[in-house]
C-alpha positions in Angstrom: -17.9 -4.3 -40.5 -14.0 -4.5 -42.1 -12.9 -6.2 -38.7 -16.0 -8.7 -39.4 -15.2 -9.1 -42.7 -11.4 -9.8 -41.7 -12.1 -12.6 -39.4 -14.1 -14.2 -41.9 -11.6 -14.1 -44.4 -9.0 -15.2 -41.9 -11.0 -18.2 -41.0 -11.7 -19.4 -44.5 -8.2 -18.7 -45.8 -7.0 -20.9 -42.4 -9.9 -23.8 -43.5 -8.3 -23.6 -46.9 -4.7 -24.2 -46.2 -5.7 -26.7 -43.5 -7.2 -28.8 -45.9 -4.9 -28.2 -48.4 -2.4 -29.4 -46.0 -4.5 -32.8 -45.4 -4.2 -33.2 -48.9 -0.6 -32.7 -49.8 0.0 -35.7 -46.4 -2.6 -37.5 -47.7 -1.5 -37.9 -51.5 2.5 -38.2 -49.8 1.5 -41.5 -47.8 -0.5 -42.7 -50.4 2.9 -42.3 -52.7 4.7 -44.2 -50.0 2.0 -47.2 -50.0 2.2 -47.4 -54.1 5.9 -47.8 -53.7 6.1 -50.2 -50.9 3.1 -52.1 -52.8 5.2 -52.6 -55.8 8.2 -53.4 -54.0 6.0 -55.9 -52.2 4.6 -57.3 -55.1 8.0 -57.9 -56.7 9.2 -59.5 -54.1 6.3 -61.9 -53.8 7.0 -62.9 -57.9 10.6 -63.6 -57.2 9.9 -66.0 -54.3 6.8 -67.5 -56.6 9.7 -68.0 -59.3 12.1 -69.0 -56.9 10.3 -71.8 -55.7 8.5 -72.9 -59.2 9.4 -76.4 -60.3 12.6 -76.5 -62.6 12.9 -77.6 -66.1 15.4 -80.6 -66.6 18.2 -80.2 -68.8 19.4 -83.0 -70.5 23.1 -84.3 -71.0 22.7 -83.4 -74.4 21.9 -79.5 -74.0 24.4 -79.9 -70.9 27.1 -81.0 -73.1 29.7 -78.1 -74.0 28.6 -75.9 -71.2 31.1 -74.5 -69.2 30.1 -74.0 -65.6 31.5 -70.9 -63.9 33.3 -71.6 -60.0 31.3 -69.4 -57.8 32.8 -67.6 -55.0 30.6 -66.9 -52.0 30.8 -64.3 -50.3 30.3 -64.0 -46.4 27.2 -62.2 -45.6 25.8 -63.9 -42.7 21.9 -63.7 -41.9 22.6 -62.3 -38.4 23.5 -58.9 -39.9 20.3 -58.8 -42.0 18.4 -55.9 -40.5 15.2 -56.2 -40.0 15.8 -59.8 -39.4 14.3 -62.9 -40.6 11.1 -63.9 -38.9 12.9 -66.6 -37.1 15.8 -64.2 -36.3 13.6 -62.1 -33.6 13.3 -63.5 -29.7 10.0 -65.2 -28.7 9.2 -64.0 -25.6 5.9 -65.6 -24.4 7.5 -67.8 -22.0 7.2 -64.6 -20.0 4.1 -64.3 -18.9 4.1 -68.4 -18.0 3.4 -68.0 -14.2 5.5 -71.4 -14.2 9.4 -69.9 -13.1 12.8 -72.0 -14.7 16.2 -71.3 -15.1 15.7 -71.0 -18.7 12.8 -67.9 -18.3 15.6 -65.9 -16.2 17.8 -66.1 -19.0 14.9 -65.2 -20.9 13.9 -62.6 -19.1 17.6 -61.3 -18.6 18.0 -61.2 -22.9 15.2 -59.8 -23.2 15.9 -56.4 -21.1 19.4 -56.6 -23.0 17.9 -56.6 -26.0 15.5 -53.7 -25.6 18.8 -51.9 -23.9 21.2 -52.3 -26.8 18.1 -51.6 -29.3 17.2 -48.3 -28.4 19.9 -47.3 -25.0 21.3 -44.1 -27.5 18.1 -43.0 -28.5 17.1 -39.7 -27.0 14.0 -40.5 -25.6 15.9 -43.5 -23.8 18.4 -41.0 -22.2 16.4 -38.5 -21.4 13.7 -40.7 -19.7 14.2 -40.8 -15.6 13.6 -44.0 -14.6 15.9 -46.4 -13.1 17.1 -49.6 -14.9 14.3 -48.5 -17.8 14.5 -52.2 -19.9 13.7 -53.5 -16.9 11.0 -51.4 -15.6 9.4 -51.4 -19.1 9.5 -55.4 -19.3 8.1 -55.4 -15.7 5.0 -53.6 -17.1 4.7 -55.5 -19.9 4.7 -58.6 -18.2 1.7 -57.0 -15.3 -0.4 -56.1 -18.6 0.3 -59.2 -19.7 -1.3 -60.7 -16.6 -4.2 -58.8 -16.4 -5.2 -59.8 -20.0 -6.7 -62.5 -21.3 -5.2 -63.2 -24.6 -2.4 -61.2 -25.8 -2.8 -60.9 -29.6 0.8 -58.7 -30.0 3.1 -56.2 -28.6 1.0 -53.6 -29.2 -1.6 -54.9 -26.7 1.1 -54.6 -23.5 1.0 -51.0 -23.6 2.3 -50.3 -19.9 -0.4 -48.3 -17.3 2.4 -45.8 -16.4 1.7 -43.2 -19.2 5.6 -42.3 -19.4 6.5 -45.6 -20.1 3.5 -45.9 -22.5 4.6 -42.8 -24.4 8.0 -44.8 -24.3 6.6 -48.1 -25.7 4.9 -45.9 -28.2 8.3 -44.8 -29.8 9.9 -47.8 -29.7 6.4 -49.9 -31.0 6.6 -47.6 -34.1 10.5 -46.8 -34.6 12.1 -44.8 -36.8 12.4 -45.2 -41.1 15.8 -44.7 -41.6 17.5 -47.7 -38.6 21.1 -48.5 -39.2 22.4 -51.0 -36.7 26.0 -50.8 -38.5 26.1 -47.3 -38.2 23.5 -46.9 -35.2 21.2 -44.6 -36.8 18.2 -44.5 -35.5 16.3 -47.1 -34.0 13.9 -50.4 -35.1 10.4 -50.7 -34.7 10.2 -53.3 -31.8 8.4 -56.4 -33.3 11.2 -56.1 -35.6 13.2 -57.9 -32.8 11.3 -58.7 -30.2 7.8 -61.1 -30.7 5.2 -62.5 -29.0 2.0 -65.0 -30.9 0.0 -66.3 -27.8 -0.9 -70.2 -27.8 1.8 -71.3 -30.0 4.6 -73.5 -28.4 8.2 -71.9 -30.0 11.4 -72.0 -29.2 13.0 -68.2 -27.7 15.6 -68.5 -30.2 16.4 -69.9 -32.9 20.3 -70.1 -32.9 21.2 -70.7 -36.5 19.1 -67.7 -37.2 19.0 -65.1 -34.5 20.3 -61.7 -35.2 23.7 -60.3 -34.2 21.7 -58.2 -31.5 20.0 -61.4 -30.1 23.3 -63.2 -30.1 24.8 -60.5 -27.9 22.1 -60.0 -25.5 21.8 -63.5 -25.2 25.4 -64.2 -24.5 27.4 -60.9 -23.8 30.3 -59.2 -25.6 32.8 -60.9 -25.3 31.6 -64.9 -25.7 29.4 -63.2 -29.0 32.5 -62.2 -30.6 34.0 -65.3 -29.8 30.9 -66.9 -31.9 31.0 -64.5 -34.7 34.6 -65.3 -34.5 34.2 -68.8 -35.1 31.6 -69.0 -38.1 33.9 -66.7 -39.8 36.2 -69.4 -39.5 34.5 -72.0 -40.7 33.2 -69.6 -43.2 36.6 -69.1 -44.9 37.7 -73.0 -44.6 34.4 -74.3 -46.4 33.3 -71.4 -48.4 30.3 -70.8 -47.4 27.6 -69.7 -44.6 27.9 -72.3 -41.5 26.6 -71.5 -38.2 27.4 -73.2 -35.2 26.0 -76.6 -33.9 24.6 -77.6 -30.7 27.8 -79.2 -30.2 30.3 -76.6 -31.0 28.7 -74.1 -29.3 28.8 -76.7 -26.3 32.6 -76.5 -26.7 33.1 -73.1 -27.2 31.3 -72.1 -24.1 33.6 -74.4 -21.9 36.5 -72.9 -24.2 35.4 -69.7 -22.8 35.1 -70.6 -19.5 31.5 -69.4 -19.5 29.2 -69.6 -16.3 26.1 -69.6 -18.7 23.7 -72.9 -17.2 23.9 -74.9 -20.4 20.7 -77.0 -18.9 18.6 -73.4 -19.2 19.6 -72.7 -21.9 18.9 -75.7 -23.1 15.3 -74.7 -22.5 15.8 -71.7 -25.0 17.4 -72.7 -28.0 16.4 -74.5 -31.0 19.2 -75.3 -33.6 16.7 -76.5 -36.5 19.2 -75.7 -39.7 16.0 -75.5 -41.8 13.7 -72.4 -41.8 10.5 -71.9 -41.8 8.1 -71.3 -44.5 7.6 -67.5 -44.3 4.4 -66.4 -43.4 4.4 -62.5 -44.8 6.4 -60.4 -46.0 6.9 -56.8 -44.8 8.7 -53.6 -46.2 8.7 -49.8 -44.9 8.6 -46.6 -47.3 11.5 -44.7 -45.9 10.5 -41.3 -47.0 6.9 -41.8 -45.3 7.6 -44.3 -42.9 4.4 -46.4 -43.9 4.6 -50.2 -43.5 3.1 -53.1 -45.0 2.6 -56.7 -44.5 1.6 -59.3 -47.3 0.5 -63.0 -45.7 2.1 -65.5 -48.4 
């Protein structure tokens, strides 16, 4: 009877705390969407502001003003992290069953890209695979194949259930990524995206992240680039990135052996962005995430 009794009391006190549990991680994330919410909604006024029409001020209310010499500061957009929509590389060109110079390269900065991302993470070390970026882009691609639209990344998810519990962890990422100080690591879509049926561009040069600049070109020749927009940087005062022509230059400058004709194929050097489309922000505490379509 007391042993009865015991168990009873044991399972009710276990269904208790359980739940209790549940409710403490539920009321947490739901403290984590209220703050990225507001911080979403702010954000969302300040471009509405932003971009309202401005009220014209006339010589008269002009007059007697004294206007204050900025100084800029250099802060280029390839070290925003995550990085602006048109900072990420496009990579649908991959699973085109057409083959050109320029997908190579593609497919090339692509692998370098998911090395440099998450190479020091420990699931990335500890996992036994040969050449992993390019084993996991090879399975992406096959999934990619057998599907017939691809709505995301997060449809690719490979057949080989190690590299699917890979994907997973580099699909969801972790909150507290800084690529300065290589903490962590980013979820993947942050860099890397895919929007079957639209014709884009890989990259957008004027815009692609430091990450995308180095897997694109290597080490040494991205240095040389970040070298040279702090250059012009410091004799304009303010934010220039190279053109289609200088770029030209400094790759024969360097000596490089990159085709220029592929590559070609890749780049887009557009000045002017894009209208965003959302906007997105991640709790750190709680990890949760949220988009907002503008």
């Amino acid at each position: 009877m007391v042993v009865s009794f015991l168990l009873i009391f044991s399972f009710a006190a276990y269904a208790m705390l359980h739940e209790r549990v549940a409710i403490e991680k539920q009321e947490w994330c739901y403290t984590g969407f209220m703050r990225i919410e507001r911080g979403l909604r702010t954000a969302m006024e300040r471009r509405a502001f932003k971009n309202a029409p401005k009220k014209k001020v006339s010589s008269s209310q002009s007059k007697g003003t004294i206007k204050k010499k900025s100084t800029a500061s250099h802060k280029s957009r390839r070290l925003k992290s995550p990085p602006s929509e048109l900072g990420r590389l496009y990579i649908g060109a991959l699973f085109d069953k057409s083959s050109s110079p320029g997908k190579d390269i593609l497919y090339k900065t692509a692998a370098n890209m998911i090395k440099s991302l998450y190479g020091n993470a420990p699931f990335y070390q500890e996992a036994k695979v040969a050449k992993l970026e390019y084993a996991l882009l090879d399975a992406l691609i096959k999934k990619g194949g057998s599907l017939d639209k691809i709505e995301s990344l997060a449809a690719l998810y490979p057949d080989d259930p190690r590299l699917a519990q890979i994907y997973y962890k580099m699909l969801k990422g972790t909150p507290l990524f800084d690529p300065e100080k290589q903490n962590g690591y980013p979820p993947l879509e942050d860099y890397l995206f895919l929007n079957n049926g639209e014709s884009k561009a890989a990259v957008y040069f004027c815009f692609a992240s430091k990450p995308l600049v180095q897997a694109l070109f290597g080490e040494k020749l991205s240095e040389a680039i970040f070298t040279e927009e702090q250059l012009l940087f410091e004799k304009n005062q303010k934010l220039i990135y190279l053109s289609k022509s200088e770029l030209e230059g400094l790759l024969s400058k360097n000596q490089s052996q990159i085709n220029l004709a592929a590559l070609e194929e890749l780049l887009d050097f557009g000045k002017k962005p894009s209208p965003l489309k959302y906007l997105r922000g991640t709790d750190n505490p709680t990890s949760v995430t949220l988009k907002r379509t503008l």
